[in-house]
C-alpha positions as CSV (number, residue, x, y, z in Angstrom):
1,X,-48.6,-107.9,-41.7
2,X,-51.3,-107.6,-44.6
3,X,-51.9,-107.7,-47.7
4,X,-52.4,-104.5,-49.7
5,X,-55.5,-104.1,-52.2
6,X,-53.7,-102.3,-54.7
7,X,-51.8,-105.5,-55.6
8,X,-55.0,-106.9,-56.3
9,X,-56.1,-104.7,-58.8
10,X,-53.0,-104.8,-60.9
11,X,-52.9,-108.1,-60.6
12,X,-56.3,-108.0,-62.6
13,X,-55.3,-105.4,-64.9
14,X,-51.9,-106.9,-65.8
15,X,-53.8,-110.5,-66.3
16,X,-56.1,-108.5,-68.8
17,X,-53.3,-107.1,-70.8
18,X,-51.5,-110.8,-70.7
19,X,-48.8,-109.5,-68.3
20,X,-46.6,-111.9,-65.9
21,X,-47.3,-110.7,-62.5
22,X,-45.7,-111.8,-59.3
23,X,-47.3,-114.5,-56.8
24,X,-48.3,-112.9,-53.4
25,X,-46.2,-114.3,-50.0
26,X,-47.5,-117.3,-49.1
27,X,-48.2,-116.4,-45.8
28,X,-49.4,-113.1,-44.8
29,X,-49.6,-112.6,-40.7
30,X,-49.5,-110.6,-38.1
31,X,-46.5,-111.2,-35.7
32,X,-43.6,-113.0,-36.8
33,X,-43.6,-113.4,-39.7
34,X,-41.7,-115.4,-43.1
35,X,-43.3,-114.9,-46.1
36,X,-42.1,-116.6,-48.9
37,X,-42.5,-115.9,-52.9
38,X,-42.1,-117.5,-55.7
39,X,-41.6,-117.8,-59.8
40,X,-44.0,-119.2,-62.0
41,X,-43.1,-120.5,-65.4
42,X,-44.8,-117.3,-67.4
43,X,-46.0,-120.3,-69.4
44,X,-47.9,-122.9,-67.7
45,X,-48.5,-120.9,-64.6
46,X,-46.3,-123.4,-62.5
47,X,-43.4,-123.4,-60.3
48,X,-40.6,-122.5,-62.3
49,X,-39.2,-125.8,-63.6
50,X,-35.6,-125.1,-62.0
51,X,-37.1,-126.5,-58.5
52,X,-37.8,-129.9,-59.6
53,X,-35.2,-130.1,-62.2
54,X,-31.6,-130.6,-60.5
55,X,-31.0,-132.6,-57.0
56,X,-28.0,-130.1,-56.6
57,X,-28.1,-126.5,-54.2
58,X,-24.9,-123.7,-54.4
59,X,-25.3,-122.3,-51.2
60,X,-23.3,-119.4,-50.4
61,X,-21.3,-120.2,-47.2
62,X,-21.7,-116.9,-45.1
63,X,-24.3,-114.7,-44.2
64,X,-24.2,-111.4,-45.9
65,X,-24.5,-108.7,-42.8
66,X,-26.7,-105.6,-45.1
67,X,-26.9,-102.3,-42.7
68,X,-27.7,-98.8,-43.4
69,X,-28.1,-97.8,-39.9
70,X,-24.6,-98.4,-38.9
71,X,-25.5,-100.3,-36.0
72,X,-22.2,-102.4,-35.9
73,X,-24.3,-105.5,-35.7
74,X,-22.0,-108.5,-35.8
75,X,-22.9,-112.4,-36.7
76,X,-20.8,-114.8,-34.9
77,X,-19.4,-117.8,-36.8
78,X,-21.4,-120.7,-34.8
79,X,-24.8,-118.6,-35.6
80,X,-23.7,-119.0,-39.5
81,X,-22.9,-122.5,-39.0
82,X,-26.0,-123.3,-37.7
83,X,-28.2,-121.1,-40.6
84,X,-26.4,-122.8,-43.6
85,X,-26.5,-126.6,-41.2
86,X,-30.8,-125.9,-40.7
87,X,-30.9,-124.5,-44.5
88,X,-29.2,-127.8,-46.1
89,X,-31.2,-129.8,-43.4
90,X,-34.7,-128.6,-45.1
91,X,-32.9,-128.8,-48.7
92,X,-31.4,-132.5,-47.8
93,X,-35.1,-133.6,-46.8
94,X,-37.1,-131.8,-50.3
95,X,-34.3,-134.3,-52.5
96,X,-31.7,-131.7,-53.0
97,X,-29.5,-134.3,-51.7
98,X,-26.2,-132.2,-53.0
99,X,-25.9,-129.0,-51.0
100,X,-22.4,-127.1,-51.9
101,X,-21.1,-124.6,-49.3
102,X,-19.7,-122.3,-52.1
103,X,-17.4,-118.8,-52.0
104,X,-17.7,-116.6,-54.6
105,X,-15.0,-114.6,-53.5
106,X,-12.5,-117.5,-53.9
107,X,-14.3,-120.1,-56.3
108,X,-15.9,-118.2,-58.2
109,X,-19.3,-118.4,-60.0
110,X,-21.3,-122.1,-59.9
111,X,-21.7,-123.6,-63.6
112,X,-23.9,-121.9,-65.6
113,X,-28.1,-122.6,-64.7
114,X,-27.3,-124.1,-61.7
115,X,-29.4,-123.4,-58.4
116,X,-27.6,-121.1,-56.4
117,X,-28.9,-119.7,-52.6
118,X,-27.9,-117.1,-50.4
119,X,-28.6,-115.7,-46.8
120,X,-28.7,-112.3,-45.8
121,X,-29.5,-110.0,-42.6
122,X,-31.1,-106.8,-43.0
123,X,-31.4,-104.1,-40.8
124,X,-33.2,-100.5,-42.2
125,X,-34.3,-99.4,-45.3
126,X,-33.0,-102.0,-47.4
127,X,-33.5,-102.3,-50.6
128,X,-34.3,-106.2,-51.8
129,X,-35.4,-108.6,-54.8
130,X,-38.8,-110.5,-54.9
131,X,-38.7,-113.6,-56.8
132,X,-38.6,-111.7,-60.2
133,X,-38.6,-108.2,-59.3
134,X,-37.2,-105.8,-57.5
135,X,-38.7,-104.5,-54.3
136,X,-38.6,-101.9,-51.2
137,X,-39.0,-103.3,-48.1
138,X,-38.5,-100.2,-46.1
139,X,-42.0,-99.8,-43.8
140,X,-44.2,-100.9,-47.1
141,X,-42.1,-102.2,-50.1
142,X,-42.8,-101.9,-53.5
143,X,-42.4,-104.5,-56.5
144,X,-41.7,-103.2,-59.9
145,X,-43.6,-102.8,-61.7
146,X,-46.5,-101.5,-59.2
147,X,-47.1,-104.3,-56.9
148,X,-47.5,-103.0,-53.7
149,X,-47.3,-105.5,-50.6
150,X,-46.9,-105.7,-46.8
151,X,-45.3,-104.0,-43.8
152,X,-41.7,-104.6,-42.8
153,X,-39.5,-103.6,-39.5
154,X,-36.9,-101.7,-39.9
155,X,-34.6,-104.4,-38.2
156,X,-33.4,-108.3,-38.1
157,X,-34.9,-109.2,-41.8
158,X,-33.3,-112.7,-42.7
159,X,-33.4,-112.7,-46.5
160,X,-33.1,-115.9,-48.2
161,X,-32.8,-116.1,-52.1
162,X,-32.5,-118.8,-54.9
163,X,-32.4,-118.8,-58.5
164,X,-29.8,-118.9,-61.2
165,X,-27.9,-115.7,-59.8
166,X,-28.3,-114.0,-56.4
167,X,-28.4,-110.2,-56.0
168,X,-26.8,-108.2,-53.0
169,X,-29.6,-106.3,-51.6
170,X,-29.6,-102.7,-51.7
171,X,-28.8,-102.9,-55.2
172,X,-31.3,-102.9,-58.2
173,X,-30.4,-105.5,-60.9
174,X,-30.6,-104.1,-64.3
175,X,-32.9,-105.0,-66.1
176,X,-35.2,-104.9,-63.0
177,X,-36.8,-108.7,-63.8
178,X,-34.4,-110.6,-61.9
179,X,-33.6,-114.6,-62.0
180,X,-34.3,-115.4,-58.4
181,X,-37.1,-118.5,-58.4
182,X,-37.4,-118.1,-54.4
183,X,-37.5,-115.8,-51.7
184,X,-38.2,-116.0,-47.6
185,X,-37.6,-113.6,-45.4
186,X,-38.5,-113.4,-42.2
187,X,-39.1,-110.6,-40.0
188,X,-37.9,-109.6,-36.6
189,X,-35.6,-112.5,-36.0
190,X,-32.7,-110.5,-34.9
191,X,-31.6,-107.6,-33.0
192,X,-30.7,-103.9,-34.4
193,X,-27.4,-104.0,-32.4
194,X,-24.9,-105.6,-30.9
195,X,-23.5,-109.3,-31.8
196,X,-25.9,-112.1,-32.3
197,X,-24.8,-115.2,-30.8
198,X,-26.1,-119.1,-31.0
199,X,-27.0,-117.7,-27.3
200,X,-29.1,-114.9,-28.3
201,X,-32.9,-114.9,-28.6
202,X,-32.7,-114.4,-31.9
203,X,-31.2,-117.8,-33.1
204,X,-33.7,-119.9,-32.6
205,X,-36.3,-117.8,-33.7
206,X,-34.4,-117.7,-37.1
207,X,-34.1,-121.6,-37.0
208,X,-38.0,-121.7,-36.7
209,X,-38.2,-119.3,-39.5
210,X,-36.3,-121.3,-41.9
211,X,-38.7,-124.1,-41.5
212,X,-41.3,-122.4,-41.8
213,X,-40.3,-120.9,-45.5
214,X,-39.6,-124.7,-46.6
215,X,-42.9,-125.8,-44.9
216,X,-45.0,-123.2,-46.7
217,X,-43.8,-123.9,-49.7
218,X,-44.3,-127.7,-50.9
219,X,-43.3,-126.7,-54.6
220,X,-39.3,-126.4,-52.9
221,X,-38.5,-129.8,-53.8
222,X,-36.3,-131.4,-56.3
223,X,-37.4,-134.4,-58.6
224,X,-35.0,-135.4,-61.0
């Protein structure tokens, strides 16, 4: 995975004209890979205040399965156990001491501001938000406005957001700025086909891989 240079130069342009522009992943490797993202306060050039400022996570309690290649992948219950269990684990030791497996489909939306977080598995040309922005990850994606970045597989992407409303990939918010603070997704994790298992290879590679976004980014944690 690299780094492109033509983010580089609008990052320079867009700083000239006074533009916000979107922090590059964290981490940018070859192999597996999780890169994370996130927003700055277009203000003070910090991590957007919503990380520090609440102790409390909405996290939706399922992962969202997002396929265009019809591959008829299925994610067993104990895998999505086991996701949301690791995710509050890493939330439970940054001081978000209140992680709440929400529905949206039943409960409805969290209160107003809060700091919701979803999980989703990719597979194809799927359509997904940076932290602020709306991106193609297909092969290379592309950031609006013209923030090119890194190489993607065309399978087993597992997309974590959070912010003040999530957005089901594959579909472009309008307006295109979004209000995701956070994104990690990780590469390769899980198969194109089949059903995924807490047996499967897989699994514990996407375990790993959720460490590894909180571990990379030290500005996830809550100080209220």
């Amino acid at each position: 995975m690299r780094l492109h240079t033509p983010l580089l130069a609008f990052a320079a342009a867009a700083a000239l004209a006074g533009c916000y522009v979107p922090t590059a992943p964290d981490e940018v490797l070859y192999g597996v890979v999780t890169a994370t993202n996130y927003k700055q306060d277009e203000t003070t050039g910090q991590p957007d205040p919503l990380f520090a400022n609440t102790n409390t996570v909405y996290l939706e309690d399922t992962i969202k399965v997002v396929d265009d290649t019809n591959s008829g992948i299925v994610i067993t219950s104990g895998v999505v156990t086991g996701v949301l269990a690791r995710i509050t684990a890493d939330l439970n030791a940054r001081g978000y001491s209140d992680v709440i497996l929400w529905n949206w489909a039943t409960q409805g939306d969290p209160p107003a501001g809060s700091l919701r977080m979803g999980t989703y598995s990719l597979f194809g040309s799927v359509n997904l938000f940076y932290s602020s922005y709306w991106c193609s990850w297909y092969y290379y994606y592309y950031c609006t406005p013209t923030t090119t970045y890194a190489g993607s597989y065309d399978y087993g992407t597992l997309l974590i957001e959070a912010g003040q409303d999530l957005y089901d990939p594959g579909t472009p918010p309008s307006p295109s700025k979004t209000a995701l603070i956070w994104t990690a997704a990780s590469y390769g994790v899980l198969s194109s086909g089949g059903t995924i298992t807490v047996e499967s290879p897989g699994y514990q590679k996407a375990l790993g891989a959720i460490d590894q976004a909180f571990a990379q980014s030290p500005y996830f944690k809550s100080a209220p």
